[in-house]
C-alpha positions as CSV (number, residue, x, y, z in Angstrom):
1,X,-67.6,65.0,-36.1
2,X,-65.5,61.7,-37.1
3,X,-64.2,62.0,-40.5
4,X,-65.4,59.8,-43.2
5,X,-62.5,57.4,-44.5
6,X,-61.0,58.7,-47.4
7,X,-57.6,59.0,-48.9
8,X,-54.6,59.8,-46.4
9,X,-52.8,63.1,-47.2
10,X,-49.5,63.7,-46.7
11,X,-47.0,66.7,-46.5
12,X,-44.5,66.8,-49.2
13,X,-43.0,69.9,-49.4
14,X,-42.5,73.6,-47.3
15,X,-42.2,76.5,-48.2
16,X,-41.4,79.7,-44.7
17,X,-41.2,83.6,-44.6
18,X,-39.8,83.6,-41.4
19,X,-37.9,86.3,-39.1
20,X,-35.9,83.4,-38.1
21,X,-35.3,81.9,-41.1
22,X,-35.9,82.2,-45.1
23,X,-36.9,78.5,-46.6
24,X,-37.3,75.0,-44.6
25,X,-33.7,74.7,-44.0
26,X,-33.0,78.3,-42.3
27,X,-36.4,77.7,-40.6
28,X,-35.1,74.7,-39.5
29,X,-32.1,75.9,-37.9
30,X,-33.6,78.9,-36.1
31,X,-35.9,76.6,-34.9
32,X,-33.3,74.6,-33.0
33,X,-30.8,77.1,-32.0
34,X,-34.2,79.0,-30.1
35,X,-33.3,82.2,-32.6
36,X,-35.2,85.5,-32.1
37,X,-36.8,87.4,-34.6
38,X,-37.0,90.7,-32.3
39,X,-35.9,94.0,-33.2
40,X,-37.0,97.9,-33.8
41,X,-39.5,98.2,-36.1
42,X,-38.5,99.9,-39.5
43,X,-42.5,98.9,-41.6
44,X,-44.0,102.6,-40.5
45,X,-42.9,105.3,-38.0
46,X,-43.3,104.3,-34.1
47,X,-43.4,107.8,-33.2
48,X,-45.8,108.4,-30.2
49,X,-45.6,104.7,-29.2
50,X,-43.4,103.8,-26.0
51,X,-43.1,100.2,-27.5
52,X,-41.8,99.6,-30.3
53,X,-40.4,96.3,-31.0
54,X,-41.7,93.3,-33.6
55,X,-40.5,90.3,-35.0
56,X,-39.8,91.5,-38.9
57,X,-38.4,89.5,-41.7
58,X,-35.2,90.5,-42.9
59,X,-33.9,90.3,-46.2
60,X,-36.2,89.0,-48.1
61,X,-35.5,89.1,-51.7
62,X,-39.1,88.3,-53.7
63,X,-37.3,88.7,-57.1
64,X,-35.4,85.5,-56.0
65,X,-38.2,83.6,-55.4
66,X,-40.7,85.4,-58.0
67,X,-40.4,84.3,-61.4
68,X,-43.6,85.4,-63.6
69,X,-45.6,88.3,-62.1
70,X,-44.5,91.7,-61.6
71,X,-43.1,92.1,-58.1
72,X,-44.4,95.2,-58.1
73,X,-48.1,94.6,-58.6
74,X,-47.9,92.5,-55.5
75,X,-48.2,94.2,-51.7
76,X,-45.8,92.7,-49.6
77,X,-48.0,89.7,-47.8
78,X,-48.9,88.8,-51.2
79,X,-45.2,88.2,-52.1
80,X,-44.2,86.5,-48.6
81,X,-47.3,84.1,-50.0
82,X,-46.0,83.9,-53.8
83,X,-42.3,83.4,-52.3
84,X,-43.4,80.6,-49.9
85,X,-45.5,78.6,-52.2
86,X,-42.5,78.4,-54.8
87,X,-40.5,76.9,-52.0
88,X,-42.8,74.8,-51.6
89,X,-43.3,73.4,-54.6
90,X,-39.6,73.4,-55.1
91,X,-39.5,71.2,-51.7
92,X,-41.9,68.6,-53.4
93,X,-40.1,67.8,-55.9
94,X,-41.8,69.3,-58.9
95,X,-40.2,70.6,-61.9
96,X,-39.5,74.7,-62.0
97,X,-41.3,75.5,-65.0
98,X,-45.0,77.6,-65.2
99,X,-46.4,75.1,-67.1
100,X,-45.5,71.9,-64.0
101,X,-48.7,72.4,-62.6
102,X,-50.2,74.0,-65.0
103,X,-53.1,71.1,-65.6
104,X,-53.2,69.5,-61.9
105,X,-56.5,69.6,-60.2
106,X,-55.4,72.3,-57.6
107,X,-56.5,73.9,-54.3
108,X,-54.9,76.8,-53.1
109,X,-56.0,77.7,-49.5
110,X,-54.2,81.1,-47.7
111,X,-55.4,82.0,-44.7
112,X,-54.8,85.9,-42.9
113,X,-55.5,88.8,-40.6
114,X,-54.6,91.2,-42.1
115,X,-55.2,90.7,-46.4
116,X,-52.6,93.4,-47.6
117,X,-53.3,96.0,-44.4
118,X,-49.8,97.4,-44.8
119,X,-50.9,98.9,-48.1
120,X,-53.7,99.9,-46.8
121,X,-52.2,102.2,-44.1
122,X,-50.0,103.9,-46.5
123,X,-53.2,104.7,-49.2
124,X,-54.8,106.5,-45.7
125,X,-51.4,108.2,-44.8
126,X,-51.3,109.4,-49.0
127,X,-55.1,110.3,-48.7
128,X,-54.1,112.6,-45.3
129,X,-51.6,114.1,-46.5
130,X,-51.7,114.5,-50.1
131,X,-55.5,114.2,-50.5
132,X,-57.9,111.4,-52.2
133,X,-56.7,112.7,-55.8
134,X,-53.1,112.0,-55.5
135,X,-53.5,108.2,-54.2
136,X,-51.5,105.9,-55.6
137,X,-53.5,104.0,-57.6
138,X,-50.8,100.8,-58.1
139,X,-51.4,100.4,-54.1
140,X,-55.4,100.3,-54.5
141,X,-54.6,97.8,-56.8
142,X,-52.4,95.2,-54.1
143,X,-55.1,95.6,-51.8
144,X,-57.7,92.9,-52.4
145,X,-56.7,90.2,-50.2
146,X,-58.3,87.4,-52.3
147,X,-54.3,88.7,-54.1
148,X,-52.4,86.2,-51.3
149,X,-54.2,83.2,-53.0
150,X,-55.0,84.4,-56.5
151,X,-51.2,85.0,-57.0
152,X,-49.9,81.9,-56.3
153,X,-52.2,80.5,-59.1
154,X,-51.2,83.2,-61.8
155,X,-47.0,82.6,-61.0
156,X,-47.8,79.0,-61.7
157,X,-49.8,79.4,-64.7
158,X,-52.7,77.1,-63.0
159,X,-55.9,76.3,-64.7
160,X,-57.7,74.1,-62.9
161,X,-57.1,75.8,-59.4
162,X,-59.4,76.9,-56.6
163,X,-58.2,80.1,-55.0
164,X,-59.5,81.0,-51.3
165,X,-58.3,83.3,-48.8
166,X,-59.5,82.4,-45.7
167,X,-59.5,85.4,-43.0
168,X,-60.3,83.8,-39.9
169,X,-57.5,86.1,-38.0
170,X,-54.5,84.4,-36.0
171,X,-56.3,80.4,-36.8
172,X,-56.4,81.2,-40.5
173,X,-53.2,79.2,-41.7
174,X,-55.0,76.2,-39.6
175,X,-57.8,76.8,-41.2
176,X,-56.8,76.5,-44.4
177,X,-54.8,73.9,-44.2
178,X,-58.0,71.6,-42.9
179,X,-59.4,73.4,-46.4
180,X,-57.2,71.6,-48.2
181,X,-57.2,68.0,-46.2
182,X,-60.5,67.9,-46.4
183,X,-60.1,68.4,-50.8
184,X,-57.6,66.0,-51.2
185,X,-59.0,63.2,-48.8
186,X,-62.3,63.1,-50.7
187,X,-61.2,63.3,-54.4
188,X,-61.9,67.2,-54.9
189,X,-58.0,67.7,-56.0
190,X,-55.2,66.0,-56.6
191,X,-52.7,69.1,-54.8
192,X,-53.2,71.7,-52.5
193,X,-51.2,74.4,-51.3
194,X,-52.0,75.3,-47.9
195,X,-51.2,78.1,-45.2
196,X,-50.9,82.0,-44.4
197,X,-49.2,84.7,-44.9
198,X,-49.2,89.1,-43.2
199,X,-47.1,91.2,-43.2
200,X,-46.4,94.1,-40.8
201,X,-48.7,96.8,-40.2
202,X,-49.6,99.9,-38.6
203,X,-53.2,99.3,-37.9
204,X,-52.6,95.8,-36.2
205,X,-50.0,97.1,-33.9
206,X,-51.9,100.2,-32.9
207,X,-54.7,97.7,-32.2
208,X,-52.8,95.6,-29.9
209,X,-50.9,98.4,-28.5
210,X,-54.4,99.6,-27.7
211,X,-55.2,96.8,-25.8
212,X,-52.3,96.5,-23.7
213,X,-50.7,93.6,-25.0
214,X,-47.6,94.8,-26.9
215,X,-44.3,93.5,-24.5
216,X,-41.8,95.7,-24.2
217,X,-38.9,93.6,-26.4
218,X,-39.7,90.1,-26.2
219,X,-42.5,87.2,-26.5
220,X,-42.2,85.6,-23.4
221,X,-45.4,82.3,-23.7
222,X,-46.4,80.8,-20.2
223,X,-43.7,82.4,-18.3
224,X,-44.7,84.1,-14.9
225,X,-43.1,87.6,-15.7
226,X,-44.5,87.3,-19.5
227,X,-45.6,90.8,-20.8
228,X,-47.7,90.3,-24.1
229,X,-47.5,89.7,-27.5
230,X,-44.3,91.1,-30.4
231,X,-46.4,91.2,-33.9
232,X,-44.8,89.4,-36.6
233,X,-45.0,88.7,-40.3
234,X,-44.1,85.8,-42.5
235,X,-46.0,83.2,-44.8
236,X,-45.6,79.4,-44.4
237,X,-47.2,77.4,-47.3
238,X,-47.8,73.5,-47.3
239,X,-47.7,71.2,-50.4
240,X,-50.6,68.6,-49.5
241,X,-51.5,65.5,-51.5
242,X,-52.4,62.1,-51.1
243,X,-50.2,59.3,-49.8
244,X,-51.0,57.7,-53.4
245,X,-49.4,60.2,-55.5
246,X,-46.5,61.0,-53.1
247,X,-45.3,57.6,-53.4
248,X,-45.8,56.9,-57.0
249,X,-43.9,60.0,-57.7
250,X,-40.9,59.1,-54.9
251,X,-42.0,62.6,-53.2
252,X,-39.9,62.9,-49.4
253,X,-43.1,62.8,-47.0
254,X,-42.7,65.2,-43.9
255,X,-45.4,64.4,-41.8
256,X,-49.5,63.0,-42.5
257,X,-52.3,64.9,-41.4
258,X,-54.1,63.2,-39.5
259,X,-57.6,65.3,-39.0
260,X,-58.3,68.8,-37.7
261,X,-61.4,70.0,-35.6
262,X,-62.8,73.8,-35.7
263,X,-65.5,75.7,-33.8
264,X,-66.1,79.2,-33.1
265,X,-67.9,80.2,-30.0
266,X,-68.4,83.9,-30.4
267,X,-68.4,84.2,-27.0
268,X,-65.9,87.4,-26.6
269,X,-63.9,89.3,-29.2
270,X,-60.7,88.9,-27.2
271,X,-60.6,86.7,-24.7
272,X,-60.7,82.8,-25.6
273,X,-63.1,80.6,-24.1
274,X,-61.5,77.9,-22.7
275,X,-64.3,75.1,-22.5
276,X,-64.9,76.0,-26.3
277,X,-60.5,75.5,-26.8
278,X,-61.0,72.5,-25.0
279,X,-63.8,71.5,-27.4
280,X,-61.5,72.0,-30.4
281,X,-58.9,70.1,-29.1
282,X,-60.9,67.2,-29.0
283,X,-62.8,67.7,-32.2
284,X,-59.1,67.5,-33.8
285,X,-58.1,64.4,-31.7
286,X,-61.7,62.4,-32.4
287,X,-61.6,63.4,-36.2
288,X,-57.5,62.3,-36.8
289,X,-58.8,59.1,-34.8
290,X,-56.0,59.8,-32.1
291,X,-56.4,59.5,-28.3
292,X,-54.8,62.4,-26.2
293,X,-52.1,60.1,-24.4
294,X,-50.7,59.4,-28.1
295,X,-49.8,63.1,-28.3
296,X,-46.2,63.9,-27.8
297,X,-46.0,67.3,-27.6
298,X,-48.1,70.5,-28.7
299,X,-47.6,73.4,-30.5
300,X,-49.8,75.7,-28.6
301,X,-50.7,79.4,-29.5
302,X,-49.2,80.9,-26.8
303,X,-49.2,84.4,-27.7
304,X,-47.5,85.4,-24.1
305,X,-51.0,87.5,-23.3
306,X,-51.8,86.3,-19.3
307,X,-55.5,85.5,-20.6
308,X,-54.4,83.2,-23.8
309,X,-52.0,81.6,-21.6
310,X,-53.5,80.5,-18.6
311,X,-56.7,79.8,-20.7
312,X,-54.8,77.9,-23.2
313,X,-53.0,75.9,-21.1
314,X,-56.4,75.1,-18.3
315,X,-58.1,73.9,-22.1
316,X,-55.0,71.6,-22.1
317,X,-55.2,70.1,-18.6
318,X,-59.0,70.0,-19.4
319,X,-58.5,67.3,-22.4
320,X,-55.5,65.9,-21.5
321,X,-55.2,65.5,-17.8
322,X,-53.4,67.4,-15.2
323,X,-51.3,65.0,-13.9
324,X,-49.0,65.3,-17.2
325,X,-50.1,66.9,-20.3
326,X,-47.8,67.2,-23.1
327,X,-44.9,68.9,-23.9
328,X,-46.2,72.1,-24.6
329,X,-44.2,75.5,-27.0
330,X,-44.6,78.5,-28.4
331,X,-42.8,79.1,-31.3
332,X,-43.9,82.7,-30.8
333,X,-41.6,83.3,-28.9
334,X,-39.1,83.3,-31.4
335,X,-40.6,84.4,-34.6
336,X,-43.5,86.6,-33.1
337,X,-47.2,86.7,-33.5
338,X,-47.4,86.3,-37.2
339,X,-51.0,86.9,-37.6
340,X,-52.7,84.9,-40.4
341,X,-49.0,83.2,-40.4
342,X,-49.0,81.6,-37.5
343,X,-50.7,78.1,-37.8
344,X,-48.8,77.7,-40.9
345,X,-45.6,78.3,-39.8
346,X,-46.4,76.2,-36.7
347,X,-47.3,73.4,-39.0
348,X,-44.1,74.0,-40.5
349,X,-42.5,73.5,-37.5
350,X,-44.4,70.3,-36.8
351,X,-43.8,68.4,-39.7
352,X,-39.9,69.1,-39.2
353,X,-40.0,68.1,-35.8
354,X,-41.6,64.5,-36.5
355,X,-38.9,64.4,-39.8
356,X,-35.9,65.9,-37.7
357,X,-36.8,64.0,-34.0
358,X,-36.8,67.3,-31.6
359,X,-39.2,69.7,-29.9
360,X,-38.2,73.3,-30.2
361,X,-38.3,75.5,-27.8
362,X,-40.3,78.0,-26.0
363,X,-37.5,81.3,-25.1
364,X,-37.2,83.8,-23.5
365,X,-38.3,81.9,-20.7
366,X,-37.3,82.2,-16.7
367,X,-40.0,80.8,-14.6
368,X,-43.0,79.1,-15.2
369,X,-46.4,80.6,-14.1
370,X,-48.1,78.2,-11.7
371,X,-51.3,79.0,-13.2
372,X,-49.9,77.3,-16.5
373,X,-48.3,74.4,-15.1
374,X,-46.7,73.2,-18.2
375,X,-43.6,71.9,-19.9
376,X,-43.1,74.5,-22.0
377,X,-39.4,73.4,-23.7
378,X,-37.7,76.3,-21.8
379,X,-35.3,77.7,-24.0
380,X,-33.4,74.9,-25.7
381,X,-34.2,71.8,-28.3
382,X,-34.5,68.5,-26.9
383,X,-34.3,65.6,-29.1
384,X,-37.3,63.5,-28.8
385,X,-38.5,60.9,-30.7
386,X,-42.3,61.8,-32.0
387,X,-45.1,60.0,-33.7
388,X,-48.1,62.3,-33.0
389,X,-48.0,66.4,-32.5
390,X,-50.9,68.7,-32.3
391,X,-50.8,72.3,-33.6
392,X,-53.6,75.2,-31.9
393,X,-54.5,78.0,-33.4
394,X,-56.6,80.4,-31.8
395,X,-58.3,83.6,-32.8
396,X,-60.3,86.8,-32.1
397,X,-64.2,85.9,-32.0
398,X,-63.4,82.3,-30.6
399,X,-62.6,80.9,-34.3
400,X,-60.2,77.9,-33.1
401,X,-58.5,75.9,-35.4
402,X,-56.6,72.8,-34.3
403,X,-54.8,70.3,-36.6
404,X,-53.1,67.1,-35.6
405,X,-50.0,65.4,-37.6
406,X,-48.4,62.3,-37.6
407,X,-44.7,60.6,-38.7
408,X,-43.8,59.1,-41.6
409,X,-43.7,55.7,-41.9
410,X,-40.6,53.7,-43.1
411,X,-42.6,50.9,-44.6
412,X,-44.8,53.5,-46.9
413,X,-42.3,53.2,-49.5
């Protein structure tokens, strides 16, 4: 469907967990330099697995970025979310204190897989081996997973918020992000904080494992050789608001969204469908008013899977032409498969390519596979200068979620 006009909303400030990178500006730079996140897991005892690799984040401090709840009364997505959204809203330029926000009409839109799973699996591993009786009852507590949104809105002291986790698996952070365009482009609110956030955790590892599509030590998207998927973790959080109020506040503008599209085709658990990705792609391009020659490069999901791939990339060639399709990345292959996470953080990664002028790269990457055929960025940044970049998210069930951005313009201000 063609959007309706309304007001244009903008990207003002970023807030990423990352394995790469802790804040825009560490994000930033693993995003260049084509860092990985990859390493031996240390959430929960690999025993009994002969893979056992993930893309984790590393020193994170939440008391750093945690200023008014009790750290521990949070599970540790829900801090990754808590964490992410105070960088963002540090990013945009509003003032530290509770009471900032406090009476802003306000959306707050997190999207996951997982809700707080990793707490989850250790309330079943207490329950096994201590029994039902001796459960901590402080975990039971962190599990709800409405907690990755509801947070946000008590460490800001927010009163006129809408809270929402969305858990529409690996598209989630896209999701929500469309959530919160669609609020501030008709008038529902006048700020939204959009994105995802998982962390680690047994039961989605084992799941994947189960399925074969845990690589041995490294993400390796659209490459012949590829292997599968490295789980991550992370949160990346958004500050959206119209271009109205970022100007007449002076706010730094990253990126505009331009429009998203979703569907969901239940078609197959697993496996995407690619006429229905196809269909996404161009319900995102016809809603942002965009044709697919004006797209300079796409973030695609690119979980390194041989079905996502090749099914991914014959969606692209399908809306954009095989002759020469976009630049097209994963950034999984440096910061893992982040779950509800992902779209977020490759949103993230958008709007600081259109600010900072460069694609970044797809690693880990030797040859192409033919039955991709596409530019996939192989491991290094190139500078480019970008106007429009699309951003897919894909998930389990055929719940796509595809949102388009575009650059900042000069004479705005």
């Amino acid at each position: 469907m063609r959007g309706e006009p309304g007001r244009r909303v903008v990207v003002t400030g970023l807030g990423a967990v990352s394995g790469i990178g802790i804040g825009a500006a560490e994000f930033l730079a693993g995003l260049r330099a084509g860092k990985s996140a990859a390493g031996p897991i240390t959430a929960f005892d690999t025993e009994g697995f002969d893979r056992s690799t993930a893309c984790e984040v590393k020193d994170f401090e939440p008391d750093r970025w945690i200023r008014n709840l009790d750290v521990r009364t949070l599970g540790r997505a829900s801090r990754f979310s808590v964490a992410a959204a105070r960088m963002a809203v540090a990013d945009a330029g509003f003032a530290e204190s509770k009471s900032a926000l406090r009476d802003i009409p306000c959306l707050i839109s997190v999207g996951t897989t997982d809700g707080e799973s990793r707490d989850l699996d250790h309330l079943v591993e207490e329950e096994v081996d201590l029994g039902p009786e001796r459960m901590d009852p402080t975990l039971a507590r962190r599990v709800p997973a409405g907690r990755l949104s509801s947070a946000i809105a008590q460490e800001f002291g927010l009163t006129r918020a809408e809270a929402v986790t969305l858990p529409t698996a690996c598209a989630a952070g896209n999701y929500a992000i469309g959530y919160g365009f669609d609020a501030i482009r008709a008038g529902d609110v006048d700020l939204a904080l959009c994105g995802g956030a998982d962390a680690l955790c047994r039961k989605t590892f084992t799941g994947f494992y189960r399925l074969g599509t845990i690589a041995p030590e490294r993400c390796q998207p659209f490459d012949k050789d590829r292997k599968g998927i490295l789980t991550g973790e992370g949160a990346g959080i958004l500050v959206l608001e119209s271009l109205e109020s970022a100007l007449a506040r002076g706010a730094r503008i990253y990126a505009e969204v331009l429009g998203y599209g979703l569907n969901c085709d239940a078609d197959h658990p697993v496996a995407p469908n690619q006429d229905s990705v196809a269909r996404c792609m161009r319900l995102a391009l016809d809603n942002a008013h965009v044709k697919p020659e004006e797209v300079d490069f796409i973030s695609a999901h690119g979980t390194g899977t041989k079905a996502n791939d090749i099914t991914e990339a014959r969606a692209i060639r399908q809306v954009f032409g095989d002759a020469a399709p976009p630049r097209t990345v994963s950034i999984k292959s440096m910061i893992g498969h982040s779950m509800g996470a992902a779209g977020a953080l490759a949103s993230i990664a958008c709007a600081l390519a259109l600010t900072e002028g460069f694609i970044p790269p797809t690693i880990n990457h030797q040859e192409t596979d033919p039955e991709c055929g596409l530019d996939c960025v192989p491991n290094q940044a190139v500078d480019a200068d970008l106007k429009v970049v699309q951003n897919n998210g894909l998930a389990f069930g055929g719940n796509n979620a595809v949102v388009i951005f575009g650059k900042s313009r000069a004479d705005w201000s």
